[in-house]
N, C-alpha and C positions, 0 to 999 in steps of 0.2 A: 568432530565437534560433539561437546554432550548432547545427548538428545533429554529433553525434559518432558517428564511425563504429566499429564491433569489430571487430575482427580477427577471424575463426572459427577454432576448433580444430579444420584440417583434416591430414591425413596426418598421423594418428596410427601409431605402428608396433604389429601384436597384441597385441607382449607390455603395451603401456601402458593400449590397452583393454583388456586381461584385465584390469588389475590395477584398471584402472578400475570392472570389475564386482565385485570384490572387494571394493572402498571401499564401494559401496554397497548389498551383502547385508551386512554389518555393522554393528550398533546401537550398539556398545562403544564409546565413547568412545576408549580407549585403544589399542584397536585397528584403530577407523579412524584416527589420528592418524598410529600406522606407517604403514599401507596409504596414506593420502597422501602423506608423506614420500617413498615408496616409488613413488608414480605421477610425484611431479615431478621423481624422481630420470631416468626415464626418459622424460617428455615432451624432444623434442628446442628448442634453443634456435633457434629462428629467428621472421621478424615476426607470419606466421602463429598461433604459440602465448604472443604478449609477454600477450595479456590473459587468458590462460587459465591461466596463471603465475602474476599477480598474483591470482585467482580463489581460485587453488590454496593461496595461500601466506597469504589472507586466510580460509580458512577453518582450517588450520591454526592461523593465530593463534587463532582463536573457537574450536576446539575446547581448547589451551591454557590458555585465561584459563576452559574451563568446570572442567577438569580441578582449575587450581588453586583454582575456587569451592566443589569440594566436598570440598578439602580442610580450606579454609577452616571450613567449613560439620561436617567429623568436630572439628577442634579448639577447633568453640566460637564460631569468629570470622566475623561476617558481614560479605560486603562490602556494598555499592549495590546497591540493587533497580536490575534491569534492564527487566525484562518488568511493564507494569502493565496488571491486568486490564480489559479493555474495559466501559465505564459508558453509558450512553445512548442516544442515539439516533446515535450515532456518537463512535469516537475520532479524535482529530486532533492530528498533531505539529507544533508549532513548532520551524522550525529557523531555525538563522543562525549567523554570524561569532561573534564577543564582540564583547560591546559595541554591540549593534544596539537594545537595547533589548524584550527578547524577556521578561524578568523584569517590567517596569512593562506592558507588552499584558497578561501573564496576570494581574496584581495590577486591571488596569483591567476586564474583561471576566469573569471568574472569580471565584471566592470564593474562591480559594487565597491562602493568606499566604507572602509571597513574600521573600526575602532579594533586597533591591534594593540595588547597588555599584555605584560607578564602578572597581572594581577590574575588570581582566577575570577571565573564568573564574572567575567566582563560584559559578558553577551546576556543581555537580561529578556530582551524581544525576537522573534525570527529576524531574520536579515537576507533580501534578495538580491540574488547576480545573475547575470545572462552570461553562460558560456556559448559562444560560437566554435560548431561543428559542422566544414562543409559548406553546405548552405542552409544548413537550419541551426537552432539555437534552444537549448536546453536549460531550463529554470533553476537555479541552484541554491534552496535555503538552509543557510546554518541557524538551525536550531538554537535555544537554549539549553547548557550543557543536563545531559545524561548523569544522575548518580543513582547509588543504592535507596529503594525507597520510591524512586520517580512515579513505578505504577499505582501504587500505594497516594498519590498525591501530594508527593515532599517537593516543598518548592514550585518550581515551574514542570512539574512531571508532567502533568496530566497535558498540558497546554503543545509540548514537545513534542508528546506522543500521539497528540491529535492530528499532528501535522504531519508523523509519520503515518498515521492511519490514515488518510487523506493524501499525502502525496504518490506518483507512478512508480516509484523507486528508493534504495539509499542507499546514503554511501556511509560506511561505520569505519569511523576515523579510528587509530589506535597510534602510538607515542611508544618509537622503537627504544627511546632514551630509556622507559619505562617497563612495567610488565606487562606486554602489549597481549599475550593471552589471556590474563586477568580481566583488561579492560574489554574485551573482547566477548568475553562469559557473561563480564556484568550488561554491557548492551543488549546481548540476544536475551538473556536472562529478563532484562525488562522489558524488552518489545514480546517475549512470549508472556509473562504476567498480563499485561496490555492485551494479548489475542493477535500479535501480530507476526507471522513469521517470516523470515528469512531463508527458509529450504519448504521446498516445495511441499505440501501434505500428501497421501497418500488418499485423502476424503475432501470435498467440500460441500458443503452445505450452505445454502442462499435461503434465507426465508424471508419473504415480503408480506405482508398483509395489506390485505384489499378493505374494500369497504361491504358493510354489512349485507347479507344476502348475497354476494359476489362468488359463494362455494369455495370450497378445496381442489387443490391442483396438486400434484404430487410427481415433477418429472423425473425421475430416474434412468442418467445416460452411463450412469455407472455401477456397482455393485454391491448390495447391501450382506455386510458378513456374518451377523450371527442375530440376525431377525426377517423376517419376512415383509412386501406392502403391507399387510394387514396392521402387524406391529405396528407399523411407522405411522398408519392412521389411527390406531386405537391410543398410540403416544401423545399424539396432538390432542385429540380428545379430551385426553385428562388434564390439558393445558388451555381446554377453552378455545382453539387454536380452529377455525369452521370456517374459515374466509382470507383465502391467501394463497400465495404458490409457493412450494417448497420443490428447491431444485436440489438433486443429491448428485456428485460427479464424484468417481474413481472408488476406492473399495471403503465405504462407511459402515460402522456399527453403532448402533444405536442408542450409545451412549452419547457418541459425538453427533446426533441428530438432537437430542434433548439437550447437550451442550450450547449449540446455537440457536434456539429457543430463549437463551438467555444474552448470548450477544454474538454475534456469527465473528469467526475465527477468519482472517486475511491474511492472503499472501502477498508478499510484497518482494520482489525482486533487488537483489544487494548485492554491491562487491565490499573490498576492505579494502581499504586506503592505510597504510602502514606509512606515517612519517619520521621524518628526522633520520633518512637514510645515513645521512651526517657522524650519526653519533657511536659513542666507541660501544662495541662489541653490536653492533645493529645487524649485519650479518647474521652473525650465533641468536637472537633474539629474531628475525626473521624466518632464519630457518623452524625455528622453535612452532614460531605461531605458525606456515605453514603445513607443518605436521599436526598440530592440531585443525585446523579446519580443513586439511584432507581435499576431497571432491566437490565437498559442499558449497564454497564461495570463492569466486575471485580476489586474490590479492596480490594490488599495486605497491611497490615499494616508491616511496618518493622522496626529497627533500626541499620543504618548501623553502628553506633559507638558502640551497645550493642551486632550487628551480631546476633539480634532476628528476624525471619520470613525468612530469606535469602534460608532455605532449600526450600522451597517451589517454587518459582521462575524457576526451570527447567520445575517443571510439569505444572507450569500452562502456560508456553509459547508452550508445547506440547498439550494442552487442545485449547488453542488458537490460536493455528492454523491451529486446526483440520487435523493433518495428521498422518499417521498412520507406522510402521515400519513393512516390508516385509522381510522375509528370503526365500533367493530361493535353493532349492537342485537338484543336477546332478542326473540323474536317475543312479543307481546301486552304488550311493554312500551311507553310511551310515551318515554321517553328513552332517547337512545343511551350509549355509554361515555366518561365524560370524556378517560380515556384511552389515545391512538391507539396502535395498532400501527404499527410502522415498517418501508414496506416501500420495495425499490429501484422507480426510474421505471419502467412500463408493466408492474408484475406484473399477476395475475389474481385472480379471485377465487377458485381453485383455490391458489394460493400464499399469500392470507390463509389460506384453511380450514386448510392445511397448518403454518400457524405458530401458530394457534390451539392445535389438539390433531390428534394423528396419525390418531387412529380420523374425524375428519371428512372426511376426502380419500377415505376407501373409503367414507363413508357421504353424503357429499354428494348433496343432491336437486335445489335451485335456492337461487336466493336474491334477496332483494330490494332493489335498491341508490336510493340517495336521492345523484343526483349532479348537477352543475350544468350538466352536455355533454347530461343527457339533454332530452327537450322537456316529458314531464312525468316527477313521482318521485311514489309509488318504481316501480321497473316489475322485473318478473322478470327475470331472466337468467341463463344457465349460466356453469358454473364457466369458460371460455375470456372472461369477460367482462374487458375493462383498466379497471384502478381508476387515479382520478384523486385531488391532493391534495383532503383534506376528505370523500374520501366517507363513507358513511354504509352500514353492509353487516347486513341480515340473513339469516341463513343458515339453512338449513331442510334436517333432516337423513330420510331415508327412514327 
């Protein structure tokens, strides 16, 4: 898959990171709206700051469209749910073109009733289904469709792609009847405009700000490649940046640290759902788009009119988002909990207690786990223990 590069928003002049620190001591919708306005008035034009422009001018837009929601919202009149609350054991967005066929997957897969058209752009609001996998159940919204322009604010982009940046996962639909590598380009293409990626980085960067007088934190569990700590604190500095924790993981340079100073970059885990196995030459067109995304993503072939590959789809959204299903048992009970806790791959048994209830992580003694790595079960172990899918956990408090 192409890999797309970002310009950094480097040689900034003071006055733009001052105002830049002003944009984000600000909660006021209306007032950071000026305060932006006002910082990209003063970002200079050159190739250096092209994508940190459009960054700029796509969050203006989203701060605009909130401003008019809750106008909407004093005079009575509601638009489109945008944001849907997370269900399951994961959410997961469908995205795609129009016309990929993104409405008959969730109608096939989900228990959602779905408005299926051959018209495009049918789909004007998120739309939610419960897929059952197993014994748990995974959230499944089809998006409003994906076009050129989306990150930019066309249409329903920004709202789309909110909910890809906020959902655990996605699925990128493509239409083998079609140029399904094309469509393919243009999705990753606008989820990276957006700051959102579908292959893993190589850096991340988490920046939070605290409240004033609260100091700087600067954790580093990974490697910074062509500047030193000092850099990275003299960077903030010029950004006004005194009061917060800045976490850096895997090998960062510090462009992409002054990058996320302006909106932190996410990763989002994905497969490719390639439909209409159906159609003529779909073979020759799937082989196509596998050789383009290579190692970097899963792709399913399916057809949702012939409901061929469709079983498949629970486990690999389970594979993809790497998390694992925990049963817990009452000591002197004979049966464990029918229903598992959902945790990410390789937590502990210190991270069950902790999801359990809070007072068990201070009050944690050992615990006895029934798992299939071990040689016999159940056998004691401490809280640093790694849980596997399926285990089986009881926990025994001081």
């Amino acid at each position: 898959m192409t890999e797309h590069v970002w310009p950094m928003p480097t040689n900034l002049p003071p006055d733009a990171k001052k105002k830049w620190a002003e944009v984000e001591a600000t909660r006021n919708p209306r007032e950071k709206l000026r305060l932006l306005q006002e910082f990209l008035s003063l970002v200079p034009r050159h190739k250096g700051t092209a994508k940190l422009c459009v960054n700029v001018k796509k969050q203006i837009a989203s701060l605009q469209e909130e401003i008019k929601e809750k106008k909407r919202k004093k005079a009575g009149r509601s638009g489109p749910k945008i944001f849907i609350e997370k269900e399951g054991a994961g959410q997961v967005v469908l995205l795609g073109v129009t016309k990929v066929g993104k409405s008959s997957l969730l109608s096939a897969v989900t228990n959602a009733k779905v408005a299926i058209s051959d018209a495009p752009y049918t789909t004007r609001e998120p739309v939610p289904g419960i897929l059952a996998y197993k014994d748990i159940q995974f959230q499944i919204i089809e998006a409003p469709a994906v076009m050129e322009g989306s990150a930019d604010g066309r249409a329903w982009g920004l709202q789309t792609l909110g909910l890809a940046r906020n959902a655990d996962g996605l699925v990128l639909m493509v239409d083998l009847a079609a140029d399904a590598v094309d469509q393919l380009s243009l999705l990753v293409g606008e989820l990276e405009k957006a700051r959102i990626l579908v292959a893993k980085p190589k850096a991340r960067v988490e920046i939070e700000r605290k409240y004033l007088g609260a100091g700087l934190r600067i954790i580093l569990t990974g490697k910074l490649v062509d500047c030193s700590f000092g850099d990275v604190e003299e960077l903030l500095k010029t950004y006004h940046f005194s009061d917060g924790v800045v976490k850096i993981s895997g090998e960062a340079t510090l462009d992409e640290i002054e990058d996320a100073i302006f909106e932190s970059t996410v990763y989002k885990p994905a497969i490719v759902v390639a439909n209409k196995l159906d159609a003529e030459n779909a073979e020759e067109k799937l082989k196509m788009l596998k050789t383009y995304v290579g190692d970097k993503l899963q792709v399913i072939a399916v057809s949702c009119k012939d409901r061929v590959g469709l079983e498949s789809i629970g486990e690999m959204l389970f594979k993809m988002l790497e998390i694992i299903r925990v049963y817990t048992k009452e000591p002197n009970k004979r049966e464990h909990s029918k229903k598992p806790f959902i945790l990410k791959k390789n937590a502990t048994v210190l991270d069950l207690a902790r999801s359990i209830h809070s007072d068990f992580r201070e009050n944690f003694s050992h615990a006895k786990v029934w798992s299939k790595k071990l040689v016999f079960s159940p056998q004691k172990v401490g809280s640093t223990f790694t849980l596997d899918d399926e285990d089986i956990v009881e926990i025994h408090l001081k």
